[in-house]
SEPA-181380 format. One line per 2 residues: number of its first residue (from 1); their letters; for each residue z, x, y of C-alpha. Coordinates in steps of 0.1 Angstrom, whole numbers, plus 5000, padded with zeros to 4 digits. Layout:
// residues N
NUM	a	Z X Y  ...
***
This chain:
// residues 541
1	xx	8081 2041 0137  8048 2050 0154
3	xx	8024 2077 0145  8038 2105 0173
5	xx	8072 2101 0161  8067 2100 0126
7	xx	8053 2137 0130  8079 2153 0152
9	xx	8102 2166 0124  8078 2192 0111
11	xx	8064 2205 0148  8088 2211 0178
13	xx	8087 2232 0208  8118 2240 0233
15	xx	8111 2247 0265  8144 2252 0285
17	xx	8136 2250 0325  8164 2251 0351
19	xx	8183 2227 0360  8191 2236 0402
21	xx	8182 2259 0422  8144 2265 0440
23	xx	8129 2263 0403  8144 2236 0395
25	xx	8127 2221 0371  8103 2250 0361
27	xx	8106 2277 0336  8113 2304 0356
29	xx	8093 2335 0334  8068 2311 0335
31	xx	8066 2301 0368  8071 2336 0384
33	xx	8055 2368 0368  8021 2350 0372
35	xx	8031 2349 0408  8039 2385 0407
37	xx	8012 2402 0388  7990 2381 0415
39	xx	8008 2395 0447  8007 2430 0432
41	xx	7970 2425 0426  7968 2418 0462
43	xx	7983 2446 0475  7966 2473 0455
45	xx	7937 2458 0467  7944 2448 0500
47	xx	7956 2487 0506  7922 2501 0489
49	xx	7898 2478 0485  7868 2504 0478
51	xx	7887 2519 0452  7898 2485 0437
53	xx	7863 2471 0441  7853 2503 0419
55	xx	7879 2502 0394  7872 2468 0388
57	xx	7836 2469 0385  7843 2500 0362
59	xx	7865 2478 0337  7839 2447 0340
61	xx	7813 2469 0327  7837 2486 0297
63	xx	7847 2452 0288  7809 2439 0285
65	xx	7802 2468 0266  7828 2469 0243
67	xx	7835 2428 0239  7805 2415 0247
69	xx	7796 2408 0209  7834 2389 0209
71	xx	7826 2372 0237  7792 2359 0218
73	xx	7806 2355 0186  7841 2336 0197
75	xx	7822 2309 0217  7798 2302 0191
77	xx	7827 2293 0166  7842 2267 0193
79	xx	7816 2255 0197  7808 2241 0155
81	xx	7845 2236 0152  7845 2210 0180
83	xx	7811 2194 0168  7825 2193 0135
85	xx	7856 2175 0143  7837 2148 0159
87	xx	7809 2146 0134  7836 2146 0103
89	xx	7848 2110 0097  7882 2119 0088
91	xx	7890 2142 0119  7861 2120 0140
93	xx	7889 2086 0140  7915 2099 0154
95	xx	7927 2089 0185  7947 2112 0211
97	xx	7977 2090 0214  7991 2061 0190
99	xx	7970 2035 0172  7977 2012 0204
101	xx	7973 2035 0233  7946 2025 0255
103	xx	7925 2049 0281  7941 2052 0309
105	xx	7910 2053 0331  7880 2035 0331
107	xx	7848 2052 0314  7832 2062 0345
109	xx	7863 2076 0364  7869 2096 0328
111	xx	7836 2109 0330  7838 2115 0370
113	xx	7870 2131 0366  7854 2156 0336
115	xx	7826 2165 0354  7842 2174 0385
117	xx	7865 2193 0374  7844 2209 0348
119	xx	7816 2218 0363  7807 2200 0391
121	xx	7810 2228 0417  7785 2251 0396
123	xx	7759 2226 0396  7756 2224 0428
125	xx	7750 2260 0431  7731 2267 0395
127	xx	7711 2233 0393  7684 2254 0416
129	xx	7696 2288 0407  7698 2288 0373
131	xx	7662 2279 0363  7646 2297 0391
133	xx	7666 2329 0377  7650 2319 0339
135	xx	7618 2312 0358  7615 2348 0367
137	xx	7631 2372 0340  7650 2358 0310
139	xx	7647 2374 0273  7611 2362 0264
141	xx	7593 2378 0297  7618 2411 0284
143	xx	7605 2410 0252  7569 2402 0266
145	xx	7565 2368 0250  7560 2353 0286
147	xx	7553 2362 0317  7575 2359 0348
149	xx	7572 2331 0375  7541 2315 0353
151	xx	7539 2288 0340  7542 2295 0303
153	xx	7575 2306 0311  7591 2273 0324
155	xx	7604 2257 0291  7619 2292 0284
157	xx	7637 2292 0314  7654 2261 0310
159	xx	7659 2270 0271  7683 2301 0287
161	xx	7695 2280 0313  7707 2252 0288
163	xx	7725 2278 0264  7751 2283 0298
165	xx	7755 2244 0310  7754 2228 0271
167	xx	7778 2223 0246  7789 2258 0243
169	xx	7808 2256 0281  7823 2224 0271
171	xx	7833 2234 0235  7854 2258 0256
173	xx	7869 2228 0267  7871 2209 0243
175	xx	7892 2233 0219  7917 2232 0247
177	xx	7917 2196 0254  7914 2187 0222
179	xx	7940 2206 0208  7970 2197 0236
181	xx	7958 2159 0234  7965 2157 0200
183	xx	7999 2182 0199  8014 2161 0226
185	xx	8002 2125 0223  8005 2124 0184
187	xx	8030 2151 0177  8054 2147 0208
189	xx	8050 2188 0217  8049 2197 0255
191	xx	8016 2196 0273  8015 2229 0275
193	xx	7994 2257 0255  8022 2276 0234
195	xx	8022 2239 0215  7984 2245 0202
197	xx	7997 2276 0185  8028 2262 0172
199	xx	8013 2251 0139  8004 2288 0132
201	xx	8035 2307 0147  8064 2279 0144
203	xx	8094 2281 0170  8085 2319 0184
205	xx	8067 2294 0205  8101 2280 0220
207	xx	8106 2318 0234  8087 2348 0243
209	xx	8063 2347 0229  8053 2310 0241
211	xx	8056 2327 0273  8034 2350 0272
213	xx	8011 2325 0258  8013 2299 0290
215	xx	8015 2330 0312  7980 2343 0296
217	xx	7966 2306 0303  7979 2306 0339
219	xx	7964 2342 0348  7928 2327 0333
221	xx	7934 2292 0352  7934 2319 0384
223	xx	7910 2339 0378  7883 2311 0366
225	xx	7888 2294 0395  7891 2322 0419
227	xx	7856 2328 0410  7846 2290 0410
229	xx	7862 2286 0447  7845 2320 0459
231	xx	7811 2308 0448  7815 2271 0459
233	xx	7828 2286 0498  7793 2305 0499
235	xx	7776 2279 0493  7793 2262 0518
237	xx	7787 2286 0543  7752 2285 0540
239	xx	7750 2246 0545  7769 2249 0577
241	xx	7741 2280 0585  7711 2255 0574
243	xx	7731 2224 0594  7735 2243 0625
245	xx	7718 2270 0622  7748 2293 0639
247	xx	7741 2329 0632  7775 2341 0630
249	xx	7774 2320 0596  7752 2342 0575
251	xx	7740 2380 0576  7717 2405 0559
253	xx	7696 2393 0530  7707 2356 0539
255	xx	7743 2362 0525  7772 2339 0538
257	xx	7792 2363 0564  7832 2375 0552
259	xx	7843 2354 0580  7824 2327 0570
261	xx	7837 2324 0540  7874 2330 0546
263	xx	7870 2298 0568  7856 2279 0547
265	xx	7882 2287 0519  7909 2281 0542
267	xx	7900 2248 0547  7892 2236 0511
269	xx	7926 2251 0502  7944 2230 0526
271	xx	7924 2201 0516  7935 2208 0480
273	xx	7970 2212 0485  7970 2179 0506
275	xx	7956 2164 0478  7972 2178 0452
277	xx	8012 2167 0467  7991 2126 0461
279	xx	7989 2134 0425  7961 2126 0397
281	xx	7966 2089 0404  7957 2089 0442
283	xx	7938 2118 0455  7922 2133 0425
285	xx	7907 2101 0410  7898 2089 0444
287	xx	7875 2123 0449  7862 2123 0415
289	xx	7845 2088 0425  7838 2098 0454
291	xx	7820 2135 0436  7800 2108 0413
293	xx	7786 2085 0439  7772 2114 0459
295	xx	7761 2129 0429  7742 2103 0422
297	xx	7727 2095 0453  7717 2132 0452
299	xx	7701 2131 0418  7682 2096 0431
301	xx	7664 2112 0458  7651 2138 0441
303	xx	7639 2117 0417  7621 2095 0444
305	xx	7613 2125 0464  7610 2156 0440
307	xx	7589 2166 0413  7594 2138 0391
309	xx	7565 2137 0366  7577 2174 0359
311	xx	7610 2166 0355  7609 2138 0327
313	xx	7585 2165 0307  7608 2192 0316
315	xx	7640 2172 0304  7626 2159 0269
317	xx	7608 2194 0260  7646 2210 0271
319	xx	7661 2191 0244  7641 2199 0220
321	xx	7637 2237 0224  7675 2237 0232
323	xx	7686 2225 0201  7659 2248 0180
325	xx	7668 2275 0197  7705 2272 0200
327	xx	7719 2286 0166  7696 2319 0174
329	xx	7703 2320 0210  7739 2316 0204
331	xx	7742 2344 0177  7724 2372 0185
333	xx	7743 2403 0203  7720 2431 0222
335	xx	7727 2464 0221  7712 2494 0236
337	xx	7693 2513 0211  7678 2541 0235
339	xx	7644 2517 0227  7629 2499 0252
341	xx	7637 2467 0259  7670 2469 0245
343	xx	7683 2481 0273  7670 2455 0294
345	xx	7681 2430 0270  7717 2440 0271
347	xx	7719 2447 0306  7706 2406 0310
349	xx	7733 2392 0281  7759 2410 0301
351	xx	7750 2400 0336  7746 2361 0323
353	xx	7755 2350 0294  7787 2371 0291
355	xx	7798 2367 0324  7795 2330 0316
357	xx	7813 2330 0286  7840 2345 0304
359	xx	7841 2317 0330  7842 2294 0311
361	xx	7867 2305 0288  7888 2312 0320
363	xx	7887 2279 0333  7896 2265 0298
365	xx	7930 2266 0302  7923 2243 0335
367	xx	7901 2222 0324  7910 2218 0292
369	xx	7949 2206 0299  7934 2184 0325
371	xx	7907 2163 0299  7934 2161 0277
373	xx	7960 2145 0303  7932 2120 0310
375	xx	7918 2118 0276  7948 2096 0256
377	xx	7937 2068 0240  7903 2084 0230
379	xx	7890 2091 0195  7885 2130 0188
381	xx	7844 2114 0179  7849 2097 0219
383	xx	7861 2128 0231  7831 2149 0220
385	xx	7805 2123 0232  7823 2117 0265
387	xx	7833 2152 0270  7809 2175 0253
389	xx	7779 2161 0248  7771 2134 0278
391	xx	7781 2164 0303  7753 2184 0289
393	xx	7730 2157 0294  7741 2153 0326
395	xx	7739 2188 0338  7704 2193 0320
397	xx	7693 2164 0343  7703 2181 0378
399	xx	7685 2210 0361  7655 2188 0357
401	xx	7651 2168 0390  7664 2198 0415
403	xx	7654 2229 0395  7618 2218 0385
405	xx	7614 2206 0424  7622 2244 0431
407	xx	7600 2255 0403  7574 2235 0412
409	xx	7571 2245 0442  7570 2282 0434
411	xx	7544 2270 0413  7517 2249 0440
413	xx	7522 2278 0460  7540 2258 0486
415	xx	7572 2278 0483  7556 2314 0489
417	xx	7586 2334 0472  7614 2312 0496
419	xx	7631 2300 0468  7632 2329 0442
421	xx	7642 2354 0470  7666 2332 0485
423	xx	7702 2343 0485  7718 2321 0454
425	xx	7741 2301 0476  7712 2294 0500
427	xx	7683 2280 0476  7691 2245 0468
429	xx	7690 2244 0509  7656 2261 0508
431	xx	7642 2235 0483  7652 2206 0504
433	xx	7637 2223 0538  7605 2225 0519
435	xx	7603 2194 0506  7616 2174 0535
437	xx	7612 2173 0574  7639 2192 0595
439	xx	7658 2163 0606  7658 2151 0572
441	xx	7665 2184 0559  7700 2184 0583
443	xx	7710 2151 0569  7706 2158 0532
445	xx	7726 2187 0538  7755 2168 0558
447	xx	7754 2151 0522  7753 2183 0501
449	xx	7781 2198 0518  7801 2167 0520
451	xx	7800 2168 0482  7803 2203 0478
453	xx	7835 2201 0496  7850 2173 0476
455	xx	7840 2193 0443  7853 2224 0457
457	xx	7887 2202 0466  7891 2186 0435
459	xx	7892 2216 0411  7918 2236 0431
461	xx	7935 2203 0435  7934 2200 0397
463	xx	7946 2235 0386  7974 2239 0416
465	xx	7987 2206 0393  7977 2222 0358
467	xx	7996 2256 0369  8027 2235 0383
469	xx	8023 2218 0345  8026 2247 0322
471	xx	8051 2265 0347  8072 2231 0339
473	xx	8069 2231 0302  8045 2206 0304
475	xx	8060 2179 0328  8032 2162 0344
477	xx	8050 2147 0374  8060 2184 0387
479	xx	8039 2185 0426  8067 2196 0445
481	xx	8054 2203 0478  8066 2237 0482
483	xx	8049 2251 0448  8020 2233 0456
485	xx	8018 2248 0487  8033 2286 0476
487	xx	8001 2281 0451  7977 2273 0479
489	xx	7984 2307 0494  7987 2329 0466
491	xx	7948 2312 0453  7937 2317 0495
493	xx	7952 2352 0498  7939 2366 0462
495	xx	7901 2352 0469  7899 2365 0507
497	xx	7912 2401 0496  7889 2402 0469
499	xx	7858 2391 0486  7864 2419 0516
501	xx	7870 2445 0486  7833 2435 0471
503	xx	7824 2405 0475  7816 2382 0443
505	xx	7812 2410 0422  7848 2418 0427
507	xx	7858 2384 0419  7837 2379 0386
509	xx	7851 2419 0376  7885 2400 0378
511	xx	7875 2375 0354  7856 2388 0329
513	xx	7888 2412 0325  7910 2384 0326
515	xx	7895 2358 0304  7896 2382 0273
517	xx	7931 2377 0264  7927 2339 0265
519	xx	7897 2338 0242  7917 2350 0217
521	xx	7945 2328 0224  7918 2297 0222
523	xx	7904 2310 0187  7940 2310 0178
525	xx	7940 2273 0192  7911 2266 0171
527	xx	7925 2277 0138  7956 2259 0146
529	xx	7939 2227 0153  7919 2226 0125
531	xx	7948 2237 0105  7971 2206 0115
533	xx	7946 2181 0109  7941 2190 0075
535	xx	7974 2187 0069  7990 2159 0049
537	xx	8006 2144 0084  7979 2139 0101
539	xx	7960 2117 0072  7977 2084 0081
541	x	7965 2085 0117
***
């Protein structure tokens, strides 16, 4: 008797789905309130978008105000429960599967397929944005510790900057993935989320309430990458703009135009349902390699052609003043005491590292289902390396060669204020037309948004399969063509009604409000974890 069946007795969860029918399948709560709360979502905002825009910014801000400390708090604790299980020899060995379960994918398709889906979309977009940002106002230049856009500022930029890209986003993760990897390959529970929860609330998880539960994690999966999409399709709007050059691309301030970004969201989506119906095997592993390869070509030129020197000091002083400066960073809650700066300090901890917190506790659900369907045959101690802390290496190293090129040149002077007043979808394009001739310029930008496209692609790809997963109890074959595509156009119609009502802000509203109910599901998942792998069963493995 192997490991996963010698464990079943004590854990089970029964997920009835129909048999016939259009669902067939499916679980049909499952699979169709999320659809409905969705389409009504549309239609009150679609029939007043200003008063929806307002409304929503109205509950982002009473959400911030009143969770913001949860938010803080909750993500710190995933974060030294996930480090501890893979630092703690006795939870560190085991593997997500049975003693003889190899990976499934090779190590650099497991790390392509992480990243991508993780966050390979926002470092495309943040890798320039992020420090800059830092570069010019962060806590320290609040506080008056440092001034703005000097250079005494620069390793406190990327300080801030690293609290959002390092472990704590992918402890998000890695609670989820963890947590379903081990619950399904070693227990033999569905590879959904009720089944994290089921060592803390038993066989309620075979009914409603394990309803609600993968409902909750569907609704953030939407949301997150709602967000994720919207941000990637400006982006790609203003490549096209610094390609051709076609005015109708981008308007006042430098912003992507509505039109311009409906189109390009059209055509990602259809691209990711077409991708999607070829399943993980095919399409998905294909465009993760193909994500890394660019990525890597990307990364080498700016090491050839970018500020390089900079960069290796940047990247090793990072690490350092990262990890000094996490425990405090990741702890402390601001609060408006009526005494300057307080006010200025909340208003920044809501507008970033809140608003990140939420995003990526939203696209937990996602991301995290999806490590863990390509993490079995792992270790828990391989799992944090490969999933935790390697992808915070690797996102503090676009920081490094394309942010300090950007800060750098703010710095020399060459820049002028291009950069830093730069819409944020448009400024890794402005770094490149600085640094680069304007044929060279076009071509590296061909390259940019060839690979923003394939990022963009490969996480709706990803979570149109994830949803079609937990709507089916956690069958992993389930890419009917028809949900893939009724999924397509539910994610298209939601983004394009919410940009027109006001713009990104209306999108990240969304999400902050929506990821709160899932963080508390994933400290549940936490507790549960930790719980079951202290327990008596799981000290043979």
């Amino acid at each position: 008797m192997d490991q996963s069946q010698s464990s079943q007795s004590s854990l089970s969860v029964e997920i009835k789905t129909d048999k016939l029918g259009f669902y067939q399948g499916f679980n049909p709560v499952v699979a169709v309130v999320p659809k409905l709360l969705i389409i009504a979502l549309v239609i009150w905002v679609g029939l007043s978008p200003s008063e929806a825009g307002q409304v929503l910014l109205e509950g982002q801000n009473w959400s911030t105000q009143v969770f913001g400390g949860w938010y803080i708090y909750v993500t710190a604790f995933y974060t030294i429960v996930c480090l501890a299980l893979g630092l703690w020899p006795r939870t560190a060995r085991i593997k997500l599967g049975n003693v003889d379960d190899e990976p499934e994918f090779s190590f650099f398709t497991w790390l392509s397929m992480m990243f991508g889906a993780g966050i390979g979309i926002g470092m495309l977009t943040y890798s320039t944005a992020e420090p800059i940002f830092h570069f010019a106002n962060n806590p320290d230049t609040i506080k008056g510790i440092t001034d703005g856009l000097d250079e005494n500022n620069v390793r406190n930029a990327y300080k801030w900057a690293m609290l959002h890209y390092g472990l704590t986003p992918w402890a998000c993760y890695g609670i989820v993935g963890i947590s379903l990897g081990y619950l399904s390959y070693n227990r033999g529970l569905p590879l959904t989320i009720r089944s994290a929860l089921q060592p803390l609330f038993g066989r309620s998880m075979s009914g409603t309430a394990g309803h609600i539960v993968d409902i909750v994690a569907i609704l953030a999966t939407i949301v997150g990458l709602s967000v994720t999409i919207g941000y990637g399709v400006s982006q790609f709007a203003s490549g096209l703009f610094n390609i051709s050059g076609a005015s109708w691309l981008v308007g006042d301030g430098g912003k992507p135009t509505l039109f311009a970004q409906l189109l390009g969201l059209i055509m990602i989506i259809c691209a990711s349902c077409l991708s999607a119906m070829s399943g993980l095997q095919r399409g998905i592993k294909w465009l993760s390699n193909v994500n890394m390869g660019l990525s890597v070509f990307l990364i080498g030129f700016f090491i050839l052609f970018g500020a390089t020197l900079f960069a290796f000091k940047t990247f090793f002083y990072t690490i350092w003043d990262y990890l000094v400066a996490l425990p405090a960073m990741s702890m402390t809650v601001w609060t408006d005491t009526g005494e300057a700066p307080s006010a200025a300090l909340q208003s920044w901890q809501s507008a970033w590292s809140i608003f990140y917190w939420a995003w990526w506790i939203a696209f937990a659900p996602f991301v995290g289902l999806f490590l863990a369907r390509v993490s079995r045959g792992r270790t828990i101690r391989e799992y944090v390396i490969g999933a935790m802390i390697i992808p915070s290496l690797i996102c503090l190293v676009w920081f490094s060669f394309i942010g300090a090129t950007a800060i750098d040149l703010e710095l020399s002077g060459v820049a002028k204020g291009a950069i830093v007043t730069a819409d944020i979808s448009a400024q890794l394009f402005e770094t490149i037309n600085l640094i680069l001739s304007p044929t060279l310029a076009i071509g590296l930008s061909i390259v940019i948004v060839i690979l923003l496209m394939t990022f963009l692609v490969t996480s709706a790809d990803s979570g149109i399969l994830i949803i079609n997963t937990l709507a089916s109890g956690g069958n992993q074959s389930q890419k009917q063509a028809k949900h893939v595509v009724i999924w397509g156009i539910l994610f298209s119609v939601l983004i394009g009604v919410l940009l027109a009502a006001g713009g990104m802000g209306a999108l990240r509203s969304v999400m902050i409000i929506g990821a709160l109910p899932f963080s508390v599901v994933m400290a549940l998942m936490a507790i549960s974890l930790v719980k079951v792998l202290l327990s008596k069963d799981s000290q043979s493995e």
